[in-house]
VODRENZA-343603 format. One record per residue (C-alpha): x, y, z; residue number from 1; residue in three letters. Coordinates in steps of 0.001 Angstrom, whole numbers. Layout:
<fikols>
<c1: X&c2: Y&c3: Z&seq: NUM&type: Ala>
...
</fikols>
This chain:
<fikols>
<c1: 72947&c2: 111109&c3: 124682&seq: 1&type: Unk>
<c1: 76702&c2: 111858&c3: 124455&seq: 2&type: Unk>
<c1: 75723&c2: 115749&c3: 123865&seq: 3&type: Unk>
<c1: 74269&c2: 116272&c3: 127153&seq: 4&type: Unk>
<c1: 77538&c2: 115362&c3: 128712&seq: 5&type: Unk>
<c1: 78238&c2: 119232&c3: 127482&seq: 6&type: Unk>
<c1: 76592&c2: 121022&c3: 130049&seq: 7&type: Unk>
<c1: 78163&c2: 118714&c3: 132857&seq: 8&type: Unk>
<c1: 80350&c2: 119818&c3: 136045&seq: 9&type: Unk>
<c1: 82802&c2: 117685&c3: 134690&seq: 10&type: Unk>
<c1: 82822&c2: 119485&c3: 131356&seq: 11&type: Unk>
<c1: 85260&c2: 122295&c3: 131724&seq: 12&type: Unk>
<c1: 86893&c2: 125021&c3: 128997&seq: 13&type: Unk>
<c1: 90915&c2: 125057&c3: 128859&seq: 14&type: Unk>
<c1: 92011&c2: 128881&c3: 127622&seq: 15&type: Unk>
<c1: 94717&c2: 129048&c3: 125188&seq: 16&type: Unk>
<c1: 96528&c2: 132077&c3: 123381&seq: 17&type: Unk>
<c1: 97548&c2: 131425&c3: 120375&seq: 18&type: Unk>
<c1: 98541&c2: 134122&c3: 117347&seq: 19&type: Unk>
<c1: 96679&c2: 136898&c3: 119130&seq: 20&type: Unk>
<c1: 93643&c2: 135467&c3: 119712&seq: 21&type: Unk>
<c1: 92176&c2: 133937&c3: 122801&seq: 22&type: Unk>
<c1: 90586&c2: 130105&c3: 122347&seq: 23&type: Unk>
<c1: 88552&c2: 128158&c3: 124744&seq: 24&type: Unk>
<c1: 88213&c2: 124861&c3: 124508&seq: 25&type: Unk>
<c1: 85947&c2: 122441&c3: 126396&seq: 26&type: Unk>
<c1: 86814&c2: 119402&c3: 127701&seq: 27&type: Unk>
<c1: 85351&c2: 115865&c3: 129071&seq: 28&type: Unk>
<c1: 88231&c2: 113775&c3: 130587&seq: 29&type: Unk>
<c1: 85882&c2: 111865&c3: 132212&seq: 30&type: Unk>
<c1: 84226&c2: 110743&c3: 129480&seq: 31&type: Unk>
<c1: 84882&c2: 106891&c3: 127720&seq: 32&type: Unk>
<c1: 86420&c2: 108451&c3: 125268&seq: 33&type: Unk>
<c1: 90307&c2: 110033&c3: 125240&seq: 34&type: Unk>
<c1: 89131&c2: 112329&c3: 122525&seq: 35&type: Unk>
<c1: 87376&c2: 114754&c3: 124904&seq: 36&type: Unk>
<c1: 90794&c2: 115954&c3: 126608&seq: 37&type: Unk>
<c1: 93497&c2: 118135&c3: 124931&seq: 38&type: Unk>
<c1: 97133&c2: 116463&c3: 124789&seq: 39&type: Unk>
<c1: 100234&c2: 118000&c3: 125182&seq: 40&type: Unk>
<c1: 101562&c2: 117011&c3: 121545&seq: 41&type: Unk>
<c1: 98766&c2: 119305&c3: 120267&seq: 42&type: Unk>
<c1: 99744&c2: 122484&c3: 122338&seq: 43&type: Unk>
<c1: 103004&c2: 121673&c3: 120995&seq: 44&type: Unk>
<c1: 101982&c2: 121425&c3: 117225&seq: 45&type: Unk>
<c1: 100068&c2: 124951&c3: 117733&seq: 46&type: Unk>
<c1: 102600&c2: 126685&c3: 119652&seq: 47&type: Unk>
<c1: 105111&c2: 125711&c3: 116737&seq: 48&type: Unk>
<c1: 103105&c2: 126611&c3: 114178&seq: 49&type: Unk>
<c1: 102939&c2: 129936&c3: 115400&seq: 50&type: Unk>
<c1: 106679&c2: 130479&c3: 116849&seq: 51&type: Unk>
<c1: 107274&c2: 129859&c3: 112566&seq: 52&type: Unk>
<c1: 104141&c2: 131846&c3: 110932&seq: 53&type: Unk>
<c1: 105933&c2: 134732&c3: 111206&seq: 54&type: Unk>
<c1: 107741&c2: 134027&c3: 107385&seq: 55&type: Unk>
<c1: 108507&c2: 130544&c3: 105486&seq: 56&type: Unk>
<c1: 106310&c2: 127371&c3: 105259&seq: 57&type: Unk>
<c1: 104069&c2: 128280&c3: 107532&seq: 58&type: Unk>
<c1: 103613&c2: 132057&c3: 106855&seq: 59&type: Unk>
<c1: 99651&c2: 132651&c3: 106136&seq: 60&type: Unk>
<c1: 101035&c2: 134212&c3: 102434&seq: 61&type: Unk>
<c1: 102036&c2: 130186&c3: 101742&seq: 62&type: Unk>
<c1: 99329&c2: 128630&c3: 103652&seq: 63&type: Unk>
<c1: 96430&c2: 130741&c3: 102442&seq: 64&type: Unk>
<c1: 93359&c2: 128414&c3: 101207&seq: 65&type: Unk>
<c1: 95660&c2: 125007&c3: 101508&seq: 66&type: Unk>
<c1: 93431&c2: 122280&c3: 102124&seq: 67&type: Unk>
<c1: 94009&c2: 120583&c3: 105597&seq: 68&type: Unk>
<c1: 92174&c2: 117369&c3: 107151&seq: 69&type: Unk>
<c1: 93063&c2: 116990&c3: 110770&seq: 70&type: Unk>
<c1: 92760&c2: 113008&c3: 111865&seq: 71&type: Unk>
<c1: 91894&c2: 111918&c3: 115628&seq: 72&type: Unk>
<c1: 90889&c2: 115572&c3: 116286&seq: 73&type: Unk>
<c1: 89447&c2: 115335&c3: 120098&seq: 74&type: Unk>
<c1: 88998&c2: 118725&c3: 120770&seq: 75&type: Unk>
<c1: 90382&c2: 120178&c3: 117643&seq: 76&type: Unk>
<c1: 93172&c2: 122379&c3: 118565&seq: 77&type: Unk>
<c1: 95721&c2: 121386&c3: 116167&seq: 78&type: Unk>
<c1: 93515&c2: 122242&c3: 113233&seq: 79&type: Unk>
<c1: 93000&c2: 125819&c3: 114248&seq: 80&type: Unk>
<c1: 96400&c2: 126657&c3: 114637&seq: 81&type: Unk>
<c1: 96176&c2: 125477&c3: 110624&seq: 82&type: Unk>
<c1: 93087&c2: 127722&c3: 109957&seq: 83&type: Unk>
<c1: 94732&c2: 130499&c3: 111823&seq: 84&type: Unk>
<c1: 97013&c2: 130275&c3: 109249&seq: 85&type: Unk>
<c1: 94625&c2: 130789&c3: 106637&seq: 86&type: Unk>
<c1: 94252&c2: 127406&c3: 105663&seq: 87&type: Unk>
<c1: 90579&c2: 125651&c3: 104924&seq: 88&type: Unk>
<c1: 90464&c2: 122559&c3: 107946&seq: 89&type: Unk>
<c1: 88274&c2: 119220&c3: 108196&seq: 90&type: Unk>
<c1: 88516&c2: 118379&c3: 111517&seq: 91&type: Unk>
<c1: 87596&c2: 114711&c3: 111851&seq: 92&type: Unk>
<c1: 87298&c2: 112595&c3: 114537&seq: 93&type: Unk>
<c1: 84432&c2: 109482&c3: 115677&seq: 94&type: Unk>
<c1: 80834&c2: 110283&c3: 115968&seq: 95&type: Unk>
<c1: 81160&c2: 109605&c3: 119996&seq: 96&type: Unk>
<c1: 83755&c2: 112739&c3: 120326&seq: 97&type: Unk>
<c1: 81633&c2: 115082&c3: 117535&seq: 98&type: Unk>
<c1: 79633&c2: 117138&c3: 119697&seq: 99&type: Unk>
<c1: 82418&c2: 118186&c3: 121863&seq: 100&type: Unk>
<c1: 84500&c2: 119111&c3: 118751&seq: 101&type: Unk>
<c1: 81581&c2: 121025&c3: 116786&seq: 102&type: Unk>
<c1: 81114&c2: 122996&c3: 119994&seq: 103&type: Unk>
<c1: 84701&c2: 123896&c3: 119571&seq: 104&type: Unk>
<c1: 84745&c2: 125123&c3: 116195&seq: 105&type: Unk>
<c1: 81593&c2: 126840&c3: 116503&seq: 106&type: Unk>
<c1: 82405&c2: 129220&c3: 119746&seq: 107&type: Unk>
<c1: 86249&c2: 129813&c3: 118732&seq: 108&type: Unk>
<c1: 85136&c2: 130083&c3: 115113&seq: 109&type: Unk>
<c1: 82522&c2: 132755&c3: 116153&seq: 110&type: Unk>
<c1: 85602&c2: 134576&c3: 118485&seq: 111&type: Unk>
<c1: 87878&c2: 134876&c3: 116009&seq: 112&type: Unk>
<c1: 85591&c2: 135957&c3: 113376&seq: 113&type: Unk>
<c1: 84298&c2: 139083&c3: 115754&seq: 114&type: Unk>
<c1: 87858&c2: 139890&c3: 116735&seq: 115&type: Unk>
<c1: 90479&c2: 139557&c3: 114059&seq: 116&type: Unk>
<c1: 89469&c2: 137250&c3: 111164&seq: 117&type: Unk>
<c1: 92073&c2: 138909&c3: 108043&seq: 118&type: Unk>
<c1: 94395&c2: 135742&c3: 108237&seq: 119&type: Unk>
<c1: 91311&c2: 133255&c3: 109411&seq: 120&type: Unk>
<c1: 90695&c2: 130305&c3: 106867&seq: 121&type: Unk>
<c1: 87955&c2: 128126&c3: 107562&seq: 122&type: Unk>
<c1: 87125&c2: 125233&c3: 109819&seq: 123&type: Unk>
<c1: 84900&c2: 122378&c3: 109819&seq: 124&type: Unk>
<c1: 83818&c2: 119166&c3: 111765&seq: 125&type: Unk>
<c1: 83114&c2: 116165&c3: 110052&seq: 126&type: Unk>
<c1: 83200&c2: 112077&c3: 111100&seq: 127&type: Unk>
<c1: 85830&c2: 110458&c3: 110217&seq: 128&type: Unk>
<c1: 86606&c2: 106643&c3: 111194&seq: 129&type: Unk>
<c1: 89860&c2: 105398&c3: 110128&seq: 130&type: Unk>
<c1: 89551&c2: 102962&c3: 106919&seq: 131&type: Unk>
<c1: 85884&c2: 103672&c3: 106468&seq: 132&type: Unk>
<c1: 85139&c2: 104019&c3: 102704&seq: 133&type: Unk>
<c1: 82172&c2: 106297&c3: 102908&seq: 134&type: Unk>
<c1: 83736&c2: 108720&c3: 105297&seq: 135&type: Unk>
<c1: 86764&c2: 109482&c3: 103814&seq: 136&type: Unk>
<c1: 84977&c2: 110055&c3: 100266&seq: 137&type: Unk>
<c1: 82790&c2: 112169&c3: 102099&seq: 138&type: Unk>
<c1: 85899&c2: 114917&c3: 103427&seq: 139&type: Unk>
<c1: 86416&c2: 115112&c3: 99274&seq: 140&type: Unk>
<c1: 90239&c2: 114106&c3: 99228&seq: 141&type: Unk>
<c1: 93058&c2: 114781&c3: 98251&seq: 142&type: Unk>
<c1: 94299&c2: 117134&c3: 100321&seq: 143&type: Unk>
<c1: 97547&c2: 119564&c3: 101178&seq: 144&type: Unk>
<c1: 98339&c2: 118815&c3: 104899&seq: 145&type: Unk>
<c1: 96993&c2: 115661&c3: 106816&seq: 146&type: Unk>
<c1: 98044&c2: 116512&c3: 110427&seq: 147&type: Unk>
<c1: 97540&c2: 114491&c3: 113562&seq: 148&type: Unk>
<c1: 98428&c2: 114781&c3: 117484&seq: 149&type: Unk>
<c1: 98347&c2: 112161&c3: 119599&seq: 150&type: Unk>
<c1: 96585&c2: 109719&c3: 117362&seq: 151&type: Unk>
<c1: 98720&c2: 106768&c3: 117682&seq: 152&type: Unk>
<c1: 98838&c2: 105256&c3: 121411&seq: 153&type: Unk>
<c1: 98387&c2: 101160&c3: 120318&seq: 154&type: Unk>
<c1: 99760&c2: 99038&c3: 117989&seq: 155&type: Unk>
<c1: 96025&c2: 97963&c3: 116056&seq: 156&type: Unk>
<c1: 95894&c2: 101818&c3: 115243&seq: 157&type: Unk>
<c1: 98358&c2: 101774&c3: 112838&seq: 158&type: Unk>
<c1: 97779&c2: 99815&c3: 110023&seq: 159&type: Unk>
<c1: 94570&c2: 101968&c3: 109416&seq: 160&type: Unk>
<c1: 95715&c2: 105403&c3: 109921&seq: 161&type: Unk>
<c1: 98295&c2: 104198&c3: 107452&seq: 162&type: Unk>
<c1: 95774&c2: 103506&c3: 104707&seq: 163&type: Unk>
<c1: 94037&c2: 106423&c3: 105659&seq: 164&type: Unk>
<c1: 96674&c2: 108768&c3: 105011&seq: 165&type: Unk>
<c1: 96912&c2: 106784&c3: 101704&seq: 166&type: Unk>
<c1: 93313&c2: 107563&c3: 100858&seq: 167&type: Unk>
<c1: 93521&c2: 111165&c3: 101647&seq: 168&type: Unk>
<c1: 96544&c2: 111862&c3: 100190&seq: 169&type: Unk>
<c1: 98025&c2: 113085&c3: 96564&seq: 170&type: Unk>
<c1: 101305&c2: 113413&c3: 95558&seq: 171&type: Unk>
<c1: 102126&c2: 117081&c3: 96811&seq: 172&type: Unk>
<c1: 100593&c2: 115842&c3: 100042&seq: 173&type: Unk>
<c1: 102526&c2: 116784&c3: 103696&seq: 174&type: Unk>
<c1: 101851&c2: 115104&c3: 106465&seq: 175&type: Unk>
<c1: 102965&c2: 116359&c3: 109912&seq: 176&type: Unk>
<c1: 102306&c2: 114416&c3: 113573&seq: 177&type: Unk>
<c1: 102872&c2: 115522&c3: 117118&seq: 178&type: Unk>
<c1: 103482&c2: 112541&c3: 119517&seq: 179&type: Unk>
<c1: 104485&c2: 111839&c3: 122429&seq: 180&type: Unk>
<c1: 106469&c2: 108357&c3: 123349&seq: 181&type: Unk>
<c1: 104442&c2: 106848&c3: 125980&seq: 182&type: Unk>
<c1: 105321&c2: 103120&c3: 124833&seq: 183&type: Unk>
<c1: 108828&c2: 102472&c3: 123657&seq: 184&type: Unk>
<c1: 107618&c2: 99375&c3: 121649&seq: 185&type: Unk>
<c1: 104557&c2: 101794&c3: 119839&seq: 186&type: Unk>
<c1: 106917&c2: 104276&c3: 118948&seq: 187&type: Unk>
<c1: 109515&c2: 101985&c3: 117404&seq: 188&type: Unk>
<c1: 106908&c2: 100118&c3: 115426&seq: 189&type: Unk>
<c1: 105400&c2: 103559&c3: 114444&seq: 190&type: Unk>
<c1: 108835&c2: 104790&c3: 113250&seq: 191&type: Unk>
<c1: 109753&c2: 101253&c3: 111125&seq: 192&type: Unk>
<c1: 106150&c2: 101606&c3: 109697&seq: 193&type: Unk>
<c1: 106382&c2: 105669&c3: 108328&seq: 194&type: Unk>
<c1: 109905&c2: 105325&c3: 107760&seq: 195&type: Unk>
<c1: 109000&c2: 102102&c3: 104657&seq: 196&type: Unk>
<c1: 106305&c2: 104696&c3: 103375&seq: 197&type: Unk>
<c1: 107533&c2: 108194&c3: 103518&seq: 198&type: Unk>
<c1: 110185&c2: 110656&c3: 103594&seq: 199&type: Unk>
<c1: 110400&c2: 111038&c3: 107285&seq: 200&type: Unk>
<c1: 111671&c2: 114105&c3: 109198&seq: 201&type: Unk>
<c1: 112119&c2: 115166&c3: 112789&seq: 202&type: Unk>
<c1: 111748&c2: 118610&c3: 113876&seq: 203&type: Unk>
<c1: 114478&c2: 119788&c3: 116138&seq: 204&type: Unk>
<c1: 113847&c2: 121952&c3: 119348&seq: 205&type: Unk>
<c1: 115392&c2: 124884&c3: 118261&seq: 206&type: Unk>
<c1: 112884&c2: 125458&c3: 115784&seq: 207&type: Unk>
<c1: 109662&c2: 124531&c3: 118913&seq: 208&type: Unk>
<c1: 108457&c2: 127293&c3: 121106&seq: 209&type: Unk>
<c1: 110859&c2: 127968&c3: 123652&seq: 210&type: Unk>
<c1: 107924&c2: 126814&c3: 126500&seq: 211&type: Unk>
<c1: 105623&c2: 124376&c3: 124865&seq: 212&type: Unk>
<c1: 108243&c2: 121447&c3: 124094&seq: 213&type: Unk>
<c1: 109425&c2: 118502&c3: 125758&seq: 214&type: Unk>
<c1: 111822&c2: 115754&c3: 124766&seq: 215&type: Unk>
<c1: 109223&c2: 113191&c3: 125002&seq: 216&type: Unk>
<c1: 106938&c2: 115052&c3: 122358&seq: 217&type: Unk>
<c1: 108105&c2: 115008&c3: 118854&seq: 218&type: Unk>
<c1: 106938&c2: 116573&c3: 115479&seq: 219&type: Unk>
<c1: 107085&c2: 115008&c3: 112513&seq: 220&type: Unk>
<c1: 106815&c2: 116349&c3: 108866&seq: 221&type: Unk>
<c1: 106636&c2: 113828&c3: 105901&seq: 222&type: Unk>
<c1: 105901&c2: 113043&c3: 102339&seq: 223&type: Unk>
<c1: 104514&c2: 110393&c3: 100883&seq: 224&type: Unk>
<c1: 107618&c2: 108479&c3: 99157&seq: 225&type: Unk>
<c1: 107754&c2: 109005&c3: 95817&seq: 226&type: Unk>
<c1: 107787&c2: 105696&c3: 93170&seq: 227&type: Unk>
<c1: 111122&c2: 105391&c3: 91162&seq: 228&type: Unk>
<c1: 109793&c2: 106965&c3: 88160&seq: 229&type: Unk>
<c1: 108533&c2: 110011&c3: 89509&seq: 230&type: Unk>
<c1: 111992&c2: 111065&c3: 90225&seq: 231&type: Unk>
<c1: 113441&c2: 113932&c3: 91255&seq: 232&type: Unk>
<c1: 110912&c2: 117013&c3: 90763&seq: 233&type: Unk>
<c1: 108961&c2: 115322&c3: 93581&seq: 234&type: Unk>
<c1: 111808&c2: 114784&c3: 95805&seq: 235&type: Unk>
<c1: 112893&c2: 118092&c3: 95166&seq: 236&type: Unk>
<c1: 109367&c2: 119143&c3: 96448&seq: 237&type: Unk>
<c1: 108906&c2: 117149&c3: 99448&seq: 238&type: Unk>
<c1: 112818&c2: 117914&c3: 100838&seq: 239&type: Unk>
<c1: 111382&c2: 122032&c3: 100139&seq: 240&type: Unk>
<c1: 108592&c2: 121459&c3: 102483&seq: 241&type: Unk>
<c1: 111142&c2: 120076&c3: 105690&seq: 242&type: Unk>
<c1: 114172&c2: 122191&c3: 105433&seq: 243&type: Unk>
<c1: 112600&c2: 124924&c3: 106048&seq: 244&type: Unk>
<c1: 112129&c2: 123761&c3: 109641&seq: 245&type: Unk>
<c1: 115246&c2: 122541&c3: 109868&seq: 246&type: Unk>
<c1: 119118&c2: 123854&c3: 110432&seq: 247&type: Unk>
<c1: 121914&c2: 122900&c3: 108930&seq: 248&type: Unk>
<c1: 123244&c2: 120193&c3: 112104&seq: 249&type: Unk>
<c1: 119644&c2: 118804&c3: 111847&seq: 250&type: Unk>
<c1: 120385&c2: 118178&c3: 107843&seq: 251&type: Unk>
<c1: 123082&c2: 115903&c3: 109223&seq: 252&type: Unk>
<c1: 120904&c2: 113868&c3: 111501&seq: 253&type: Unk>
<c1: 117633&c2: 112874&c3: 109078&seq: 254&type: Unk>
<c1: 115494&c2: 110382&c3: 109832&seq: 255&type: Unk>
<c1: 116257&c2: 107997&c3: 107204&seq: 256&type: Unk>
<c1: 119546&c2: 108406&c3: 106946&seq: 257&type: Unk>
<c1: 122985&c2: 106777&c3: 109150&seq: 258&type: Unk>
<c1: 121826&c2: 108269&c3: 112664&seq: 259&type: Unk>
<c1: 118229&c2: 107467&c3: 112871&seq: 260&type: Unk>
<c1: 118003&c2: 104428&c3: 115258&seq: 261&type: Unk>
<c1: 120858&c2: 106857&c3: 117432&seq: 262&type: Unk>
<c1: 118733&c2: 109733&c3: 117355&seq: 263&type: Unk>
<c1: 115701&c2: 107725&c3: 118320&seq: 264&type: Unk>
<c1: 117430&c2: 105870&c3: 121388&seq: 265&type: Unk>
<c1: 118603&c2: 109267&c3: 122255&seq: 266&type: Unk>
<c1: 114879&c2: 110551&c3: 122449&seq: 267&type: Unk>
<c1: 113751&c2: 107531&c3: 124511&seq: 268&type: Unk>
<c1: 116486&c2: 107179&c3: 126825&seq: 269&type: Unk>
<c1: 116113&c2: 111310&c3: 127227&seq: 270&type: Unk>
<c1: 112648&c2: 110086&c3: 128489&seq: 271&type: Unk>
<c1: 114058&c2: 107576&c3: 130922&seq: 272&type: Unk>
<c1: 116263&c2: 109993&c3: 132533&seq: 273&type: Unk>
<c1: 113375&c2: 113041&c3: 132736&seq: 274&type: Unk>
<c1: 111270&c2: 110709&c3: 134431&seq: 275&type: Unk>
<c1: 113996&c2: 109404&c3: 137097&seq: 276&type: Unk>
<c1: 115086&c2: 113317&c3: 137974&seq: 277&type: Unk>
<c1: 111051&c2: 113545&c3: 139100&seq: 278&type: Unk>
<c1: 111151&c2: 110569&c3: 140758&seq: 279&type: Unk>
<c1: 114755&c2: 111123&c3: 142795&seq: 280&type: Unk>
<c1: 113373&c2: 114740&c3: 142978&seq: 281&type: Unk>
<c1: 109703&c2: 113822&c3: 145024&seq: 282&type: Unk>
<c1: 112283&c2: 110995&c3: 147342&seq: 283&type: Unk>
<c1: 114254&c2: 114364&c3: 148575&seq: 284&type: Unk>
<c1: 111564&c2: 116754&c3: 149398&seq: 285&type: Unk>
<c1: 109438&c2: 113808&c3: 150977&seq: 286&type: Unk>
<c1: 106107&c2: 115313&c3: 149739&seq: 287&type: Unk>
<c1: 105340&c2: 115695&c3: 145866&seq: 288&type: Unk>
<c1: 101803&c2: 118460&c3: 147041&seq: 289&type: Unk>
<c1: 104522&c2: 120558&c3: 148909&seq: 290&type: Unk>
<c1: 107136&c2: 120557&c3: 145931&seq: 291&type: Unk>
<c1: 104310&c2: 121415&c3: 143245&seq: 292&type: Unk>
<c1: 103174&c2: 124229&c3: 145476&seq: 293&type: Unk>
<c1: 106850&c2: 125733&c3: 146557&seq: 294&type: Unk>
<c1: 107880&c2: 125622&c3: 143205&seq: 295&type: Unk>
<c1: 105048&c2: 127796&c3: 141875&seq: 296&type: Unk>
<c1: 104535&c2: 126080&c3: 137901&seq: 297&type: Unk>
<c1: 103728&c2: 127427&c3: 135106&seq: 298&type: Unk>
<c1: 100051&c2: 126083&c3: 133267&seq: 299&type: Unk>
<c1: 103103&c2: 123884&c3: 130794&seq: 300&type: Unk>
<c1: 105000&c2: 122593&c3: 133395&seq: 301&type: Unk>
<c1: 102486&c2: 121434&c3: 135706&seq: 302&type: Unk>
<c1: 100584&c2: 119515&c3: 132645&seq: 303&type: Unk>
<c1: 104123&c2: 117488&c3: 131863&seq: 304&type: Unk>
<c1: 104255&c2: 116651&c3: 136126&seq: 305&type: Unk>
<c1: 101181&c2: 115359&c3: 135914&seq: 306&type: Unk>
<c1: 102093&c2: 113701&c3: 133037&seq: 307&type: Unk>
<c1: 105651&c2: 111715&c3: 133835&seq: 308&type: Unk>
<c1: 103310&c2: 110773&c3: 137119&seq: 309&type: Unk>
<c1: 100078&c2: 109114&c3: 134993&seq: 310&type: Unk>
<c1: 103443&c2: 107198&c3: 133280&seq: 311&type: Unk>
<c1: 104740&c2: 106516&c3: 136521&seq: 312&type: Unk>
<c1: 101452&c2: 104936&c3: 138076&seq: 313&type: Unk>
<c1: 100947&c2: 102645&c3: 135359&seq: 314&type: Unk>
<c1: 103424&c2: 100430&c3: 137036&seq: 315&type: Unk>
<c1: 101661&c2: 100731&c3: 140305&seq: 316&type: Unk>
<c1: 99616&c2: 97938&c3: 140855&seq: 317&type: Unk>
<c1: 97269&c2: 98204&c3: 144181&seq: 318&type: Unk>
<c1: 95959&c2: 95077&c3: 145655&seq: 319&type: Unk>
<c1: 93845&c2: 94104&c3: 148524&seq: 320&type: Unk>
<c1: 95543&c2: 93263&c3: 151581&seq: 321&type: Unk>
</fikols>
């Protein structure tokens, strides 16, 4: 049974701090299933959620009892840095990758509650395949937020988290993503596909945690687009939930507007050039074990070395001499 994979030496917890409290979170990479391991794109979602809870959008006074579904789950981080934030969460994800994510909400749930729960919503697991009819009338749409990280890494994933974001959604709805480009031609049929169907918006750096960000790991915020005669109340709403993450430069550079397809090359190309300083970097020091342990890296920046290299050894191809 997938639940006994719990208890094995594979099966480790990953601490994270987050808004005062203390989270554990287990793990299975070595599981068939990429649920079981927490991605960078969701430490980034949390750690921005709580660099801007302080007032705003994301203060607990405006997120207090908001309904939030969280798609493609895994191990559920993303959706308590919601509940944190007073919100009420579904986290959904497959019936293989459920026990590891009820085991999450139930031991940080049970944390939180015995430390500091004032601000604490509520959380919940529940299965959740993408298009299925009886699942998604199950979670009782519509709701607030649908949020996601790291739920889009092939191209036959996006036609149905597209309808399924339809079928969760009402008008009011926001939907924010953290993702991180690992294929160019993904991302760009991602962007083409969200940009058609909602009011798309990119959050700059300045407004990410000063640590947990990278430029290959974007957030974005988004509202469903609304139909001509709905006009300009709803506009008015859905530009109200993005500027507030937003300055007055970023304004300038919208997705959707003149300098989208520059913005986005700039992003990839960004990626490029991250990956070849690494590369250049390992050729000079002659030993990549020695330069990870001289240079002494924090938890972040040893997760995005190991990172670039899993990119970098998908073009290695071993054969048998």
């Amino acid at each position: 049974m997938e639940s006994e994979r719990l208890n094995l030496p594979t099966t480790f917890s990953m601490s994270l701090e987050v808004m005062g409290h203390e989270l554990q979170f287990s793990q299975d990479p070595n599981s068939k299933h990429l649920g079981t391991t927490v991605w960078d794109a969701s430490l980034v979602f949390i750690k921005f959620l709580e660099k801007n809870c302080r007032r705003g959008r994301f203060s607990p006074s405006k997120l207090k009892g908001k309904r939030v579904i969280e798609l493609g789950a895994g191990c559920g981080v993303a959706g308590f840095g919601m509940a944190l934030l007073g919100c009420d969460v579904v986290t959904t994800d497959q019936k293989e990758v459920l026990p590891l994510l009820r085991r999450n909400v139930e031991r940080n749930t049970s944390m939180i509650l015995q430390s500091n729960p004032d601000s604490f919503g509520s959380i919940k697991a529940a299965e959740l395949s993408w298009g299925n009819e009886d699942d998604i009338r199950a979670v009782g749409p519509p709701f607030d937020y649908i949020i996601g990280t790291d739920v889009v890494y092939a191209e036959h994933l996006l036609e149905p988290l597209l309808q399924t974001i339809f079928a969760l959604s009402g008008p009011k709805t926001t939907i924010m993503v953290g993702y991180e480009i690992r294929s160019t031609s993904v991302h760009e049929q991602m962007l083409n596909m969200w940009k058609q169907n909602f009011n798309l918006k990119i959050v700059p750096s300045s407004k990410m945690d000063d640590t947990y960000q990278h430029p290959s790991i974007q957030l974005f915020i988004m509202g469903i687009k609304p139909q001509a005669e709905t006009t300009e109340k709803t506009s008015k709403e859905i530009a109200q939930t993005t500027d507030e993450v937003e300055t007055n430069q970023d304004r300038d550079q919208n997705v959707g507007g003149s300098n989208e397809s520059e913005q986005d090359a700039e992003v990839v190309e960004k990626v490029k050039e991250d990956d070849a300083e690494v590369v250049e970097k390992e050729k000079e020091d002659g030993d990549t074990v020695t330069t990870l342990t001289n240079a002494k890296l924090s938890d972040w920046e040893a997760r995005r070395c190991g990172s670039i290299a899993a990119r970098l050894l998908q073009d290695v191809k071993i054969t048998n001499s």
